[in-house]
N, C-alpha and C positions, 0 to 999 in steps of 0.2 A: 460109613459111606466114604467114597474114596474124595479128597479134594480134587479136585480137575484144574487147581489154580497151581499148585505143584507138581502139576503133568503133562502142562504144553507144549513143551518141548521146544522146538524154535516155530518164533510164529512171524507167520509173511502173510503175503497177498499177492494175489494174482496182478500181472499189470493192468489189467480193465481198474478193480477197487486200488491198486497204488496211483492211477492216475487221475483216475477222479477224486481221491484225496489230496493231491498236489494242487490240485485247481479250485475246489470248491472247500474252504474250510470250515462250511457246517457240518459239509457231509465229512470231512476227518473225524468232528465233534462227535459226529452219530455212529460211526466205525469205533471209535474208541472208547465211549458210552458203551455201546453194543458189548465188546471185549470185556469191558467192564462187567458188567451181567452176565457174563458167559462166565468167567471165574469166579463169579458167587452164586455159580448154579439156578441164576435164575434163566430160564429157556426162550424168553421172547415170544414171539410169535409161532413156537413151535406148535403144532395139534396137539393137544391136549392126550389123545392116544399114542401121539411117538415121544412126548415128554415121559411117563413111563416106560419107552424103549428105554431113553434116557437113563433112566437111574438105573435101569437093570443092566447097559452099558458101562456103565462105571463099576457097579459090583463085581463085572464079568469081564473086566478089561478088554473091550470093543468100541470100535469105533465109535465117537460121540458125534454129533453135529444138532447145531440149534438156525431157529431161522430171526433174524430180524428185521424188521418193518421200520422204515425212516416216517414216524408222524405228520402228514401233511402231502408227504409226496411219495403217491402209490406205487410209483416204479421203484422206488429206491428200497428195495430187498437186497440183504446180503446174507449169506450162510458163513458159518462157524462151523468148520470139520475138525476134532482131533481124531488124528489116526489111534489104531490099535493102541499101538506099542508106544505111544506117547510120544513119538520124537518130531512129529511136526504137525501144528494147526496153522490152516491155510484160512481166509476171509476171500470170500469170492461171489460174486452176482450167479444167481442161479443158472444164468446161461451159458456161464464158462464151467458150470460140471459135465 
């Protein structure tokens, strides 16, 4: 199985999650938590049937993305996309995809 922690490529965020990390430093804690679990392939709150898209995404060099849920406070979902081709994953609130 391919690591996904060797194939990030350059990793950013959107300005919505870069500004709500400058401001609320739980929520940076639960961004970089979250990253954290994305590069040890653990999927978060991903469906349980697109976590095996997942892994067949990494065999298949295709696009990856996982979902994660901030404990306590329901709005605070953020997605984790790596591209194809590995050269950029982005952290973004569902509603700036």
């Amino acid at each position: 199985m391919a690591n996904i922690m060797n194939e990030l490529g350059q990793v950013v965020a959107t300005k919505g999650v870069s500004d709500r990390m400058e401001n609320d430093p739980e929520f940076w804690n639960f961004v970089y938590a979250s990253l954290g679990r994305y590069v040890h392939q653990d999927w978060g709150d991903t469906p349980e049937e697109d976590k095996e898209q997942i892994e067949s995404a990494l065999k298949n060099e295709e696009r990856v993305m996982a979902v994660y849920n901030r404990p306590g406070h329901e709005d605070d979902t953020i997605w984790i996309i790596t591209e194809w081709d590995r050269s950029v994953t982005t952290i973004l609130f569902p509603e700036e995809y």
